[in-house]
Every structure is written in structure tokens, then in C-alpha cells.
Residue frames as a rotation matrix with the C-alpha (Angstrom) as fourth column:
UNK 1
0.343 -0.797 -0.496 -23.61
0.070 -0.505 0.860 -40.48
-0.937 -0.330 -0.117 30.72
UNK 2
0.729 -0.379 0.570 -21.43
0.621 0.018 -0.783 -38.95
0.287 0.925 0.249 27.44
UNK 3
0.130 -0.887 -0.443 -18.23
0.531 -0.315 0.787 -37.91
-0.837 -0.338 0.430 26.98
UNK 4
0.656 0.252 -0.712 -17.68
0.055 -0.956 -0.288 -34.69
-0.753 0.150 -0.641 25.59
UNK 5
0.643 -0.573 0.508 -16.23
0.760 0.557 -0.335 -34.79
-0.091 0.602 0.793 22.24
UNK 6
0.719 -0.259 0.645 -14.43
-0.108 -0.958 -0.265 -31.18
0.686 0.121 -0.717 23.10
UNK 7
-0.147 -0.670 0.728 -12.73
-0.980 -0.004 -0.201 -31.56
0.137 -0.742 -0.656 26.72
UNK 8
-0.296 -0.250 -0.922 -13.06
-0.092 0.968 -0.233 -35.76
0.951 0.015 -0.309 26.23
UNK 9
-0.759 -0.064 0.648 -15.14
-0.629 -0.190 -0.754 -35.65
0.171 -0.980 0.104 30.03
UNK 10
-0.742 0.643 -0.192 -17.66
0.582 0.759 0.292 -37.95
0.333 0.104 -0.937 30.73
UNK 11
-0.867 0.384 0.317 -20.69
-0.496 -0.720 -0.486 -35.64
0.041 -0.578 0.815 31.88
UNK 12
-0.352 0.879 0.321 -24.87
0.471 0.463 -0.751 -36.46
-0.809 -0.113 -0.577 32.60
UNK 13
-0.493 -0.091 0.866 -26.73
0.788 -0.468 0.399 -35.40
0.369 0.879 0.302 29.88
UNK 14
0.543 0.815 -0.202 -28.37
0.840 -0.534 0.100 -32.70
-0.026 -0.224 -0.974 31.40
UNK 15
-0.165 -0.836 -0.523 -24.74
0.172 -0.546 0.820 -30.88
-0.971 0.045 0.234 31.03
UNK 16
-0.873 -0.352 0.338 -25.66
0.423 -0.201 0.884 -31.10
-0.243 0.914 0.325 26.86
UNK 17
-0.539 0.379 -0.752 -27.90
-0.420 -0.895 -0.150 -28.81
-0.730 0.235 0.642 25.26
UNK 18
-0.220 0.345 0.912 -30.75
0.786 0.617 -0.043 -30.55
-0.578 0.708 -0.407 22.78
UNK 19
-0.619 -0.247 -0.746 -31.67
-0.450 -0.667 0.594 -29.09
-0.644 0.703 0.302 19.53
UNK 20
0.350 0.929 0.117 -34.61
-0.128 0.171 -0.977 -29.69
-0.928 0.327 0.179 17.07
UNK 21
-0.658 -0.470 0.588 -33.17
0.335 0.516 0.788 -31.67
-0.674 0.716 -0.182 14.08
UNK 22
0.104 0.818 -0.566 -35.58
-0.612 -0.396 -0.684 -30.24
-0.784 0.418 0.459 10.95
UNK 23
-0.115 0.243 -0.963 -34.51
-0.991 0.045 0.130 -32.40
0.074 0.969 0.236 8.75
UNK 24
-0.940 -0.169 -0.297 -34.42
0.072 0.753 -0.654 -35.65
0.334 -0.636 -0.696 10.95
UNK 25
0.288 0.945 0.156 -37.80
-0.309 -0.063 0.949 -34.17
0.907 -0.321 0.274 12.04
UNK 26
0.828 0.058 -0.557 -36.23
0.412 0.612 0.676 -34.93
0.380 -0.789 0.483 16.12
UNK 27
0.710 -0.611 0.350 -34.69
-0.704 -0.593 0.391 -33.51
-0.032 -0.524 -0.851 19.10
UNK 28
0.621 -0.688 -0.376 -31.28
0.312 0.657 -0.686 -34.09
0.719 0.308 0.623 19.23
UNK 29
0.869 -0.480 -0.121 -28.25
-0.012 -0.265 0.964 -33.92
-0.495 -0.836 -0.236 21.88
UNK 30
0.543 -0.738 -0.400 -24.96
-0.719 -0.163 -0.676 -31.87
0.434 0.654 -0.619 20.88
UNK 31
0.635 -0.495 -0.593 -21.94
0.311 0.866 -0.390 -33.84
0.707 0.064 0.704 21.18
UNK 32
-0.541 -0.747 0.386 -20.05
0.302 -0.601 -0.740 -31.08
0.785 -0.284 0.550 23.12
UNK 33
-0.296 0.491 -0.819 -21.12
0.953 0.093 -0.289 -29.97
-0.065 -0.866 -0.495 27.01
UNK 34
0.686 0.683 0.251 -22.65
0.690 -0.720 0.074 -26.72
0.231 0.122 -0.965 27.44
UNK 35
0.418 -0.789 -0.450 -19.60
0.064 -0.468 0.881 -25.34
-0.906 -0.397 -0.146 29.36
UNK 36
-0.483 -0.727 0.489 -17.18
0.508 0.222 0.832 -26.34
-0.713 0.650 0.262 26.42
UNK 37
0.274 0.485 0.831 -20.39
0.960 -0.192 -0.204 -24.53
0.060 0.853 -0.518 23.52
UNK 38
0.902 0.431 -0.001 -20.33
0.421 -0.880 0.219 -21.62
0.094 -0.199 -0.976 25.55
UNK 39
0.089 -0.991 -0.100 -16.39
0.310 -0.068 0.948 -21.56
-0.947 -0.115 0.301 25.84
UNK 40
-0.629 -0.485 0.607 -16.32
0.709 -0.038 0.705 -21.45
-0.319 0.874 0.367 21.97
UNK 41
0.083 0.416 0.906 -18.69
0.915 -0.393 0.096 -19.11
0.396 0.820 -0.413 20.91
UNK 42
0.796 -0.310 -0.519 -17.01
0.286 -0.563 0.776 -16.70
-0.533 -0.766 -0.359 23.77
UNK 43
-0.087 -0.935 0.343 -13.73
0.688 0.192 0.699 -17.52
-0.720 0.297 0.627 22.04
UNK 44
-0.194 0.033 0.980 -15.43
0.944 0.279 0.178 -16.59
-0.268 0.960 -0.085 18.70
UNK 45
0.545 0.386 0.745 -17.21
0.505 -0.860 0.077 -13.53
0.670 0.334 -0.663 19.35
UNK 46
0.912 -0.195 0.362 -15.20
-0.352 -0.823 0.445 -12.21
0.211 -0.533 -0.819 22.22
UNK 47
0.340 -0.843 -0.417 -11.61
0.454 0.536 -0.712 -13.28
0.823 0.053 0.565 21.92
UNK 48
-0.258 -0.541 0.800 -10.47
-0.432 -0.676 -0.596 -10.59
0.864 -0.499 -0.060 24.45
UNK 49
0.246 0.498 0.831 -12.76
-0.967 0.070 0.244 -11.75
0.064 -0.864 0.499 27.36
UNK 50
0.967 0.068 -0.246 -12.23
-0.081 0.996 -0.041 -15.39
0.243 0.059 0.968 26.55
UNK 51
0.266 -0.952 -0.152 -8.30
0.343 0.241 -0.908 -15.39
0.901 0.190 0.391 26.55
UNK 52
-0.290 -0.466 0.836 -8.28
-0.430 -0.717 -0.548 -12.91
0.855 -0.519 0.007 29.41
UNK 53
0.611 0.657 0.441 -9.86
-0.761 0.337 0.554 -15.60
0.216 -0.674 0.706 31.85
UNK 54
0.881 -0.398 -0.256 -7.19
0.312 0.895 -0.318 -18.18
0.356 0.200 0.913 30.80
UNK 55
0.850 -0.519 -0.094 -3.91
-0.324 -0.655 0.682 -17.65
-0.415 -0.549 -0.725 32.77
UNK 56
0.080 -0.904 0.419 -1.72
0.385 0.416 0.824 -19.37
-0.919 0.095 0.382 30.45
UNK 57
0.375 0.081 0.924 -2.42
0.816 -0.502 -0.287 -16.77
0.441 0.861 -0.254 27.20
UNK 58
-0.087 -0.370 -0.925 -1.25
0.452 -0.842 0.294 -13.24
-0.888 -0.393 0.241 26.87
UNK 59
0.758 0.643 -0.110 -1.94
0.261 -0.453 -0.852 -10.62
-0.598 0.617 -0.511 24.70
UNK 60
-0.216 -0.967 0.139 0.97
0.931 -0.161 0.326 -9.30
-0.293 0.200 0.935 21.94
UNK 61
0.558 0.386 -0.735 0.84
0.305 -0.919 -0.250 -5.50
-0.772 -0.085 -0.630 21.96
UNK 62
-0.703 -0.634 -0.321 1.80
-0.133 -0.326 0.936 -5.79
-0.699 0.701 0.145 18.14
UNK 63
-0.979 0.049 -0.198 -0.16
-0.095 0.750 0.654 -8.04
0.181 0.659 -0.730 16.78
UNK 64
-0.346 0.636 0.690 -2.64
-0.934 -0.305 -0.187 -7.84
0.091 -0.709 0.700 19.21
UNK 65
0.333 0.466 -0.820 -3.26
-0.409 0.855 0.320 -11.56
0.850 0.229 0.475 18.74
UNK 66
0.279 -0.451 0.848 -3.16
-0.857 0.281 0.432 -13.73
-0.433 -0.847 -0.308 22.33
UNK 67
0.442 -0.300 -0.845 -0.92
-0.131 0.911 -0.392 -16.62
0.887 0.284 0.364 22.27
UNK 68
0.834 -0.151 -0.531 0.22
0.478 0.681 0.556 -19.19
0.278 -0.717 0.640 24.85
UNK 69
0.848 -0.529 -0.022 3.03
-0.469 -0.770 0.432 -17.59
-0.246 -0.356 -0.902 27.49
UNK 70
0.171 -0.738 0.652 5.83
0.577 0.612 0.541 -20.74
-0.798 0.284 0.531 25.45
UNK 71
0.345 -0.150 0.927 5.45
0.912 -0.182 -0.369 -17.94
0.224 0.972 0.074 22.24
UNK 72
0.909 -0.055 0.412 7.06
0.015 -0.986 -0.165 -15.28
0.416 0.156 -0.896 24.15
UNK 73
0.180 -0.980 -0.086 10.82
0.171 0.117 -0.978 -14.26
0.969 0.161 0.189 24.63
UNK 74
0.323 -0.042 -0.946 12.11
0.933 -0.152 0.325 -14.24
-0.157 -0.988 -0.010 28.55
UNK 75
0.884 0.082 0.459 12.91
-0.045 -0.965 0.260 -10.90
0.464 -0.250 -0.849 29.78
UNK 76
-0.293 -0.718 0.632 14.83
-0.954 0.176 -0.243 -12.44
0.064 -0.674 -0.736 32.97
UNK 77
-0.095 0.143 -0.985 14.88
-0.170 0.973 0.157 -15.89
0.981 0.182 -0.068 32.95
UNK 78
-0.953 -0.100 -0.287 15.47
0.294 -0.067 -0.953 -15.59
0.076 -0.993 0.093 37.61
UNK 79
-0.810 0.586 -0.018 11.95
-0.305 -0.447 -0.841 -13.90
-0.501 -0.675 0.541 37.48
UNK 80
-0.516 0.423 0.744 10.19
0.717 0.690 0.105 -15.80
-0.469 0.588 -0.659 34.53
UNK 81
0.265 0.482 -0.835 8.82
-0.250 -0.803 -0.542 -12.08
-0.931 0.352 -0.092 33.12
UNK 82
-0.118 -0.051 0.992 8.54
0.985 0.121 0.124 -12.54
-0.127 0.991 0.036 29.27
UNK 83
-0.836 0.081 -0.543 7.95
-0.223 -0.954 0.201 -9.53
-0.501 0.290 0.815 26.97
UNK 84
-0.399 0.908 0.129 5.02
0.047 0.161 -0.986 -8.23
-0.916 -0.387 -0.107 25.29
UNK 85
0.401 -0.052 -0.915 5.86
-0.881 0.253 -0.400 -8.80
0.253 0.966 0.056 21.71
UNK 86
0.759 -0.054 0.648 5.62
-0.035 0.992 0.123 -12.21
-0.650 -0.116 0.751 20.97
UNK 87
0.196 -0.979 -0.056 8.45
0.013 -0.054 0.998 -13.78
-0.981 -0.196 0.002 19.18
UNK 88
0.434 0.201 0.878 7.10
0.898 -0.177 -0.403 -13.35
0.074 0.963 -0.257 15.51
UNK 89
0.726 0.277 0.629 6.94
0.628 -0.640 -0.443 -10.04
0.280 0.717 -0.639 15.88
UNK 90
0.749 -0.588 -0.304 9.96
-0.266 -0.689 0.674 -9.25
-0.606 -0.424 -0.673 17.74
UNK 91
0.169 -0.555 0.814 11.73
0.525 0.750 0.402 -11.09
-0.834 0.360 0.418 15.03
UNK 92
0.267 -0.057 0.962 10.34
0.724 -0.647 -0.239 -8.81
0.636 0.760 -0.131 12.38
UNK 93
0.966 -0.177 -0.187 10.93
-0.043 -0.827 0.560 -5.84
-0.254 -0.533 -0.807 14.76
UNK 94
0.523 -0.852 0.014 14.79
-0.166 -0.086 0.982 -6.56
-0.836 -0.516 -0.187 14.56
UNK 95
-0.233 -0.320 0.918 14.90
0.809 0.461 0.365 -7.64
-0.540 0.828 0.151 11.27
UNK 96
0.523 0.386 0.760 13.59
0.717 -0.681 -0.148 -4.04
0.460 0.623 -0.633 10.20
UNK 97
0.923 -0.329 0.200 15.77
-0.337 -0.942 0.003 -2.45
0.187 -0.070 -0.980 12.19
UNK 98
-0.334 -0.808 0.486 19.09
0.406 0.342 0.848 -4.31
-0.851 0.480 0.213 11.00
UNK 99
0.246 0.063 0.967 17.60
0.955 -0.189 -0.230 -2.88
0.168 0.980 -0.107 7.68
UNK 100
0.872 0.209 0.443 17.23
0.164 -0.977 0.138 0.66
0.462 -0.047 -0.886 8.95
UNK 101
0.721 -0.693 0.026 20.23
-0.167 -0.137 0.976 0.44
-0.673 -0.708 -0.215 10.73
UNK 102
0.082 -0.812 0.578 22.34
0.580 0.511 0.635 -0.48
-0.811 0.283 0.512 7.51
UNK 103
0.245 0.057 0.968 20.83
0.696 -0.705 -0.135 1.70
0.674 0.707 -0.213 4.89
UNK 104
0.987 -0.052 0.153 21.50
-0.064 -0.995 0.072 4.75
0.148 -0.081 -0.986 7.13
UNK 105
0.265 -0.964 -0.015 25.42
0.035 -0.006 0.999 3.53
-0.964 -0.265 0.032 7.74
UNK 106
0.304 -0.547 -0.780 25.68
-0.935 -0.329 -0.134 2.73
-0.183 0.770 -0.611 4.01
UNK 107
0.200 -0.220 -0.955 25.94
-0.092 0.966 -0.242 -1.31
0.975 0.136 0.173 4.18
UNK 108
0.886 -0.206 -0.416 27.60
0.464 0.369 0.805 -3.29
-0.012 -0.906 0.423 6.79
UNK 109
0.805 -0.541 0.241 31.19
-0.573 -0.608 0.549 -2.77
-0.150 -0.581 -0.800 8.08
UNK 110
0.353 -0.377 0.856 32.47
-0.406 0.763 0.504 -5.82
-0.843 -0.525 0.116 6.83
UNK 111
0.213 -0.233 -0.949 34.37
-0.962 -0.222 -0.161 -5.93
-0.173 0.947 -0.271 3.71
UNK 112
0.966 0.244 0.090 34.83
-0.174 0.863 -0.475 -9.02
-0.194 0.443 0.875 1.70
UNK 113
0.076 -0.984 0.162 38.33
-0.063 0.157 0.986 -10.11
-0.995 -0.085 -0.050 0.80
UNK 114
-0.358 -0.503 0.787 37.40
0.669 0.450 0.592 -11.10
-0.652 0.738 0.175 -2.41
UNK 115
-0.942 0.224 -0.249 36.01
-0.332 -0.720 0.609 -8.24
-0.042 0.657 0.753 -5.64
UNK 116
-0.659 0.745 0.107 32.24
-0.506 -0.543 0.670 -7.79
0.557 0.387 0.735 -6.14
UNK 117
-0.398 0.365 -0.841 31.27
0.789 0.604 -0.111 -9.71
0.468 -0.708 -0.529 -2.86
UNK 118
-0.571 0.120 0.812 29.38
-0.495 -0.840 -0.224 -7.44
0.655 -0.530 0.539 -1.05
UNK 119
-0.985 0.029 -0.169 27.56
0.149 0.631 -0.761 -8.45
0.085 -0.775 -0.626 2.60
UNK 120
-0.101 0.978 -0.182 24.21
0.623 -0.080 -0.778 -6.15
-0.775 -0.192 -0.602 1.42
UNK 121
0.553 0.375 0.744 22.32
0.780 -0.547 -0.304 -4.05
0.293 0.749 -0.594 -1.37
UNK 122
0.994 0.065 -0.086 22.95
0.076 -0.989 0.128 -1.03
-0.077 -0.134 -0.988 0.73
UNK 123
0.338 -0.922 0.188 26.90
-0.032 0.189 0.982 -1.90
-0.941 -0.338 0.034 0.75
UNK 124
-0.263 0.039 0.964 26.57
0.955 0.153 0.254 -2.43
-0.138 0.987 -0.078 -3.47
UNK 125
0.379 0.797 0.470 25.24
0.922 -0.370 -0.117 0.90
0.081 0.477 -0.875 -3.91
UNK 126
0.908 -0.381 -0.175 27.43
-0.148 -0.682 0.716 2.93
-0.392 -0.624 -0.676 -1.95
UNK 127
-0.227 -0.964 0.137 30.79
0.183 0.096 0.978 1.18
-0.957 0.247 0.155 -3.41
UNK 128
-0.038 0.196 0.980 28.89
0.991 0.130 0.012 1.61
-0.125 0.972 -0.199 -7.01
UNK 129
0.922 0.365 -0.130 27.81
0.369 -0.930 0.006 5.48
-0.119 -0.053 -0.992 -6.00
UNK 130
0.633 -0.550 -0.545 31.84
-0.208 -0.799 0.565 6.16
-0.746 -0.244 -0.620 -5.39
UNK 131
-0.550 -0.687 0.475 33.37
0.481 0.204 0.853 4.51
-0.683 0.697 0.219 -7.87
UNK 132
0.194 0.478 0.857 31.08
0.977 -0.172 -0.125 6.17
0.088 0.861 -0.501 -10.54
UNK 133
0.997 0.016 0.070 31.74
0.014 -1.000 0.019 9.48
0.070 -0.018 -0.997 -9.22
UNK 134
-0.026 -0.995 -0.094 35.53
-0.250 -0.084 0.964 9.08
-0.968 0.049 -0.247 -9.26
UNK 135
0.392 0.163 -0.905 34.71
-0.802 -0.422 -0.423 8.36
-0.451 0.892 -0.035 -12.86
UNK 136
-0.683 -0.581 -0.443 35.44
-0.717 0.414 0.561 5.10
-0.143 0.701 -0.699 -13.50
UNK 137
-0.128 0.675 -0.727 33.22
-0.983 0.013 0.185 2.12
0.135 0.738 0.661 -15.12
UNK 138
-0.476 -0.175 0.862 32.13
-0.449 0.891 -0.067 -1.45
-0.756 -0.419 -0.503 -14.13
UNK 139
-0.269 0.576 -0.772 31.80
-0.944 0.002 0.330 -3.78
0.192 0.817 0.543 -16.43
UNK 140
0.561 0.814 0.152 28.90
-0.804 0.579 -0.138 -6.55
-0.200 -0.045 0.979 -16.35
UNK 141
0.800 0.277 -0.532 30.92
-0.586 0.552 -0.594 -8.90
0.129 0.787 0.604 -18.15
UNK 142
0.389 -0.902 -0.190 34.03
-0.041 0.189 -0.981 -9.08
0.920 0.389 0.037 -16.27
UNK 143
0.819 0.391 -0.420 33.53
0.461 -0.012 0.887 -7.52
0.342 -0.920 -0.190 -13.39
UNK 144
-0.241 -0.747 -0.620 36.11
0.923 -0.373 0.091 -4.87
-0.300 -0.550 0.779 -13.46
UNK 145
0.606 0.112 -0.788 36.42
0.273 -0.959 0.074 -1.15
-0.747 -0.260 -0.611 -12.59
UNK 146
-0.273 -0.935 0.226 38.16
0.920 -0.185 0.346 0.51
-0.281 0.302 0.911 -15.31
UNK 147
0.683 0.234 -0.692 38.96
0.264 -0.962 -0.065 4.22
-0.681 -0.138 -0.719 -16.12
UNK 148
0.556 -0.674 0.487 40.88
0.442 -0.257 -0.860 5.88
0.704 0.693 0.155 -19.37
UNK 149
0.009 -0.881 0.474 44.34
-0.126 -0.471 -0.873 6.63
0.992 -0.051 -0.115 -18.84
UNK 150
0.245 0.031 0.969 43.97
-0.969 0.031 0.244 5.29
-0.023 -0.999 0.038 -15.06
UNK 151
-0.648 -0.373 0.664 43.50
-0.429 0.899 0.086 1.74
-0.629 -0.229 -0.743 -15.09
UNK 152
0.244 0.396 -0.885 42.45
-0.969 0.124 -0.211 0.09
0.026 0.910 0.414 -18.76
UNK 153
0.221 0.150 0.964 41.68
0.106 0.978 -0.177 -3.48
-0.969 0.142 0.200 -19.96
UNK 154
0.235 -0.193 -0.953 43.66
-0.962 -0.184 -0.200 -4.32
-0.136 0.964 -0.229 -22.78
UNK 155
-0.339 -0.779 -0.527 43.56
-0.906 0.421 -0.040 -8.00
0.253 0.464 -0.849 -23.99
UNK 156
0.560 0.248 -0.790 42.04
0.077 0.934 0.348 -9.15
0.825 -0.256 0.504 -21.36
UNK 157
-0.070 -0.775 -0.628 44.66
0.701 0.410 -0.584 -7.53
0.710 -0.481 0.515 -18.99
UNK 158
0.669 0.311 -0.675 44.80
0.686 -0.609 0.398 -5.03
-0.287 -0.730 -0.621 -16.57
UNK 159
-0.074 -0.709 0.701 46.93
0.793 -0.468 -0.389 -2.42
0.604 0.527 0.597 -17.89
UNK 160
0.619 0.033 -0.785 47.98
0.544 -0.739 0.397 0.97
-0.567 -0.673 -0.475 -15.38
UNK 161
0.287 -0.819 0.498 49.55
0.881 0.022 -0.472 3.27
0.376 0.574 0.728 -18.13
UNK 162
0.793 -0.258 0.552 50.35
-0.434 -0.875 0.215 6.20
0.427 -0.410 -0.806 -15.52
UNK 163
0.679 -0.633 0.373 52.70
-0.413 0.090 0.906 3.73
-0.607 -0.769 -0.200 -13.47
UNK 164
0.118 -0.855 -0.504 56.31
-0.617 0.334 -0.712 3.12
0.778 0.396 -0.488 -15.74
UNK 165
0.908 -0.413 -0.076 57.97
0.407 0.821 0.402 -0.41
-0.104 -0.395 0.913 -14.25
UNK 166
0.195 -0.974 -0.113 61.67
-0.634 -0.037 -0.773 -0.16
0.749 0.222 -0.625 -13.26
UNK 167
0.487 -0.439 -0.755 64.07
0.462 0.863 -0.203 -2.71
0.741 -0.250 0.624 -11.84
UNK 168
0.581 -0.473 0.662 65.38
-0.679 -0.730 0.073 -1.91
0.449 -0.492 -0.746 -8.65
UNK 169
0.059 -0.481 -0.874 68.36
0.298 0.845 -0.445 -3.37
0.953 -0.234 0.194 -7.35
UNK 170
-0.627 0.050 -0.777 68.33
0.778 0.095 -0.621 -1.56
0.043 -0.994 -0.099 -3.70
UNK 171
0.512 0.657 -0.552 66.37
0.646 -0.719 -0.256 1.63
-0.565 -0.226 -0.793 -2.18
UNK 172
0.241 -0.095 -0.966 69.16
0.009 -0.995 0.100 3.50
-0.971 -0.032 -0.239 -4.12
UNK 173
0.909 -0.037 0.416 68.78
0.342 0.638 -0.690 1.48
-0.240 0.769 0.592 -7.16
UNK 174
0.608 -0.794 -0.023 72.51
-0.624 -0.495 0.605 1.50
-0.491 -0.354 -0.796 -7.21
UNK 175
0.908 0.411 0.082 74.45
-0.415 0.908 0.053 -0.81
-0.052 -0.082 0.995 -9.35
UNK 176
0.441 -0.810 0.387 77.03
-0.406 0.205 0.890 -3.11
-0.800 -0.550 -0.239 -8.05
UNK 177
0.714 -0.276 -0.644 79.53
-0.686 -0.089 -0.723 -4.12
0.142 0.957 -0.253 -9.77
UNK 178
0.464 -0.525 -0.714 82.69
0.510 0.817 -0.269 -6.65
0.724 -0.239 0.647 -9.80
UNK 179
-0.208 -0.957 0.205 84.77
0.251 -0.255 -0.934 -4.14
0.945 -0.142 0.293 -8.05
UNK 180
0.248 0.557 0.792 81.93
-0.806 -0.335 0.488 -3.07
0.537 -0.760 0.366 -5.37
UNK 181
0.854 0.334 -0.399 81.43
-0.144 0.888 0.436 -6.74
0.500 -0.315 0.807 -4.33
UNK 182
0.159 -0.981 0.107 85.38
0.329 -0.050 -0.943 -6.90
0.931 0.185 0.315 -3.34
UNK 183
-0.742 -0.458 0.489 85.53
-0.226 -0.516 -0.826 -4.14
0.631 -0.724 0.279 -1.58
UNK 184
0.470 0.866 -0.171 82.07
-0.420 0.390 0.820 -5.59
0.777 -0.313 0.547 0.43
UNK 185
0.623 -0.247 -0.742 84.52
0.118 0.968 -0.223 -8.15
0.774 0.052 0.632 1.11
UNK 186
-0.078 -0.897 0.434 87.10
0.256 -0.439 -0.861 -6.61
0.964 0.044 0.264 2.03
UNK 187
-0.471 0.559 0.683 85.21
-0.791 -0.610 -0.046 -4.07
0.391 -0.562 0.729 4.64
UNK 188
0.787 0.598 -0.152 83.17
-0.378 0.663 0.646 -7.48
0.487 -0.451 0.748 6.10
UNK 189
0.572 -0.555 -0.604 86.65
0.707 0.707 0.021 -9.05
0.416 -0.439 0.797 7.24
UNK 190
-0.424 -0.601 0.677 87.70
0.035 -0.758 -0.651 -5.74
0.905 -0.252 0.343 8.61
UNK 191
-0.930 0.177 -0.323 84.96
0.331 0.018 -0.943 -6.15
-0.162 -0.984 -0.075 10.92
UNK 192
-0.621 0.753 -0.220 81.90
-0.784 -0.600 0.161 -3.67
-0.010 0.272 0.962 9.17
UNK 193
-0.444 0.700 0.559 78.61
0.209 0.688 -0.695 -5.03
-0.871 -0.192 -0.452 9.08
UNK 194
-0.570 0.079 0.818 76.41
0.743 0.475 0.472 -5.08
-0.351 0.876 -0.329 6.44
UNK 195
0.533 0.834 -0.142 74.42
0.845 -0.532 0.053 -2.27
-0.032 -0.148 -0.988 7.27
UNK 196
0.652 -0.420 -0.631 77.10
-0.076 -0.864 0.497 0.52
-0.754 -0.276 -0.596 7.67
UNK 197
-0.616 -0.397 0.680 78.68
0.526 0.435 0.730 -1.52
-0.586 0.808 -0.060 4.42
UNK 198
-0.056 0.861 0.506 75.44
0.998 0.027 0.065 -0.36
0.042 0.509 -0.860 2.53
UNK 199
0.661 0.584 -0.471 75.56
0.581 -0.796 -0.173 3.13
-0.476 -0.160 -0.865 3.59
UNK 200
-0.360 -0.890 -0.278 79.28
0.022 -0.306 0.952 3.69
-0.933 0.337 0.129 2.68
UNK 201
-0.778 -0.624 0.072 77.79
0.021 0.089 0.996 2.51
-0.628 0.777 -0.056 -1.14
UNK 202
-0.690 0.646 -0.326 74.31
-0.436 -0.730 -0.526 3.34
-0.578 -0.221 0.786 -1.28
UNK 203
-0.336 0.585 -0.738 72.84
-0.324 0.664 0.674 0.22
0.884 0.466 -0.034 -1.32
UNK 204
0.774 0.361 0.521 70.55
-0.633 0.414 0.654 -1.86
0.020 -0.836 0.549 1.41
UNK 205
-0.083 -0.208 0.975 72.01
-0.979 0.201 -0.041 -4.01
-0.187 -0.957 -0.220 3.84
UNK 206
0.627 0.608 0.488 70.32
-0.207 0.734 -0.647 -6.82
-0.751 0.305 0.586 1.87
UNK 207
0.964 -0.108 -0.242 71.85
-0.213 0.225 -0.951 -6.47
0.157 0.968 0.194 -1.02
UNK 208
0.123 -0.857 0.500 75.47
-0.955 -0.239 -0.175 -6.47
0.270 -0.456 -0.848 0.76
UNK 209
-0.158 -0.204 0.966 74.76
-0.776 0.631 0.007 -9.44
-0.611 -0.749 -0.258 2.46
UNK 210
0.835 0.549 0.036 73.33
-0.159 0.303 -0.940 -11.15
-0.527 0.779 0.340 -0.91
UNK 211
0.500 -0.708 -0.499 76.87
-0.571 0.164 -0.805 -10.42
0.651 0.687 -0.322 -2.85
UNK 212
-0.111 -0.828 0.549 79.38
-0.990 0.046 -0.130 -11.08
0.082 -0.558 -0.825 0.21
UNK 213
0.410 0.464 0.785 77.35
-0.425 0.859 -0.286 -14.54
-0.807 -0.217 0.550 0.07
UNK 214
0.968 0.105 0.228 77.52
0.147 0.498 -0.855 -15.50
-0.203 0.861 0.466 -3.22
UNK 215
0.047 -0.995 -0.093 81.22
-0.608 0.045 -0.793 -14.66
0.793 0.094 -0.602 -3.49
UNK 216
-0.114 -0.014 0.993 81.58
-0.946 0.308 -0.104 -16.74
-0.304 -0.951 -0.048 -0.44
UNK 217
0.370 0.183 0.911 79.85
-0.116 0.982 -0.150 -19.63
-0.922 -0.050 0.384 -1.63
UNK 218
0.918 -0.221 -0.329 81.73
-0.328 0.042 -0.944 -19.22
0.222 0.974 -0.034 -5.40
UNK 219
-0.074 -0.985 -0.154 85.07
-0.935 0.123 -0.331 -19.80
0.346 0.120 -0.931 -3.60
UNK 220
-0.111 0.253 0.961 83.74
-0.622 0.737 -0.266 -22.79
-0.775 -0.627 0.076 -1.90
């Protein structure tokens, strides 16, 4: 009796196959049964036929390579049906068409909060394509957009010399005065709110309630 150094069976030897040793000058017996020789050189030269006897393989109709039915995704998990792209290649499958599916939108959908974050190439190109054609310039070194007489980098700052700062004291940049603030007063203990106070002097509501305070808390 020997045990098959392939499927680890114990068999007679008439189950192994001898062989003329030429340099040993003497027959020898393989180590592997005949079943198990003829299994592999089936495997070797006919994978199809070999795999297609074995109910626990399956073929991938990508790859074409058979692999065990644990390397394929469920279909329905209630009927135990897998698909016929193993999970390599359904991995690349989806992963090429998340590419193809972003370059034809133009990037993702998902803007960053913060400046020159982008979520993909195809998103970088597209925010680089309009800003160059509105005509304005990124620089490498900073990482800002600037444009003459739009929005310039002086110093080290941002600089906007189209927009002119002014102080506003309400929406009708009205300004109050000692005598306004009074009559605020005045018109609040009559009964007026603050809002119909504001319209009489063409100022917000806010800013009413802001003086009528602070005089308030000055007699206090």
C-alpha cells in the first residue's frame, strides 16, 4: 500500500504508474495515483474540460479564467445565483466606469469647502478650463486666481480695485445724530416701535433699537 502524495489516499500499487529511471538504470513507482496524474495533465492541457467536471468552479466570462464559486459576487443571496464576472473583474468593470462616468460629467459633484482641493483630475481641469477662459491666472506658488483690474495680489494681499469700501451705518446709510436719537426716544415712549421709528428716519430698525439702548443705559 502508498499514500498518494497528491490526494494524501492510501491506494495498492497497482493504482501507480511505473516508469524506467535512465539514470538510476530501474523501474520506478510515481509518487502520485494514476487518477490524481491523469487529473493534472487534463488540468494542464485541457483546463476547460477539467474545471467543467468539477461542480464547485465556474468559468468568468471576462477573464475567461475558472475560479472556485467563494470568488464570485451573489446575485440574490435567497437563491444562491452568483454572477458571471468574478469579483476581480467586476471590480475593474466599475472602477472604469466611475472613470467614464466622471470624465463625461466633468469631475464629481462634490465641491470641497476648502481652495485647490479638488475630489478628481477630471474636476481640476474643468475648474482650470473656466477660470482660464474668464481670463484670469493661477499661480503655482500661492495658489491664487488672479486677474488685472479684477482681483490683484499686491503684497501678499488680495486686493479687488473695482469694489470702493464705504461705512454704512443702516440700509440708508443715514446719519444719526444727537437730535435723531431724542426724538427715537421720544416716539418709543409714545408707544412706536422700532421698526415704523426707522421708517419715519430712514434708518433700520436695528439701528433705532441700538441708540434708544445706549441712551437708556447712559442714564442708568
Amino acid at each position: 500500500m502508498m499514500r498518494c502524495s497528491k490526494c494524501g489516499v492510501e491506494k495498492d500499487e497497482t493504482n501507480y504508474q511505473k516508469y524506467f529511471h535512465s539514470t538510476q538504470n530501474k523501474w520506478r513507482v510515481r509518487k502520485e495515483c494514476t487518477e490524481c496524474l491523469y487529473k493534472g495533465r487534463l488540468k494542464r492541457k485541457n483546463p476547460d474540460l477539467f474545471y467543467s467536471q468539477d461542480p464547485n468552479y465556474k468559468k468568468c466570462k471576462s477573464c475567461s479564467e475558472w475560479k472556485t464559486h467563494e470568488e464570485y459576487y451573489f446575485h440574490s443571496k435567497v437563491t444562491g445565483v452568483r454572477f458571471n464576472i468574478c469579483m476581480v473583474c467586476q471590480k475593474e468593470k466599475d472602477r472604469r466606469d466611475r472613470e467614464e462616468e466622471l470624465e463625461m460629467n466633468g469631475g464629481s459633484d462634490k465641491i470641497s469647502p476648502y481652495p485647490n482641493n479638488y475630489k478628481d483630475k477630471y474636476q481640476k481641469e474643468q475648474t482650470f478650463f473656466v477660470m482660464e477662459l474668464l481670463g484670469y491666472t493661477y499661480s503655482e506658488e500661492n495658489g491664487i486666481w488672479t486677474k488685472p483690474g479684477v482681483k490683484e495680489l499686491v503684497d501678499g494681499k488680495i486686493v479687488f480695485p473695482k469694489i470702493k469700501k464705504r461705512k454704512r451705518i443702516g440700509p440708508y446709510e443715514t446719519k444719526v445724530n444727537y437730535q435723531m436719537i431724542e426724538q427715537f426716544v421720544e416716539l418709543k415712549n409714545r408707544g412706536w416701535n422700532s421698526e415704523r421709528i426707522g421708517d419715519k428716519f430712514g434708518v433700520s430698525d436695528t439701528t433705532v433699537f441700538k441708540y434708544i439702548k445706549k441712551w437708556n443705559d447712559t442714564l442708568k
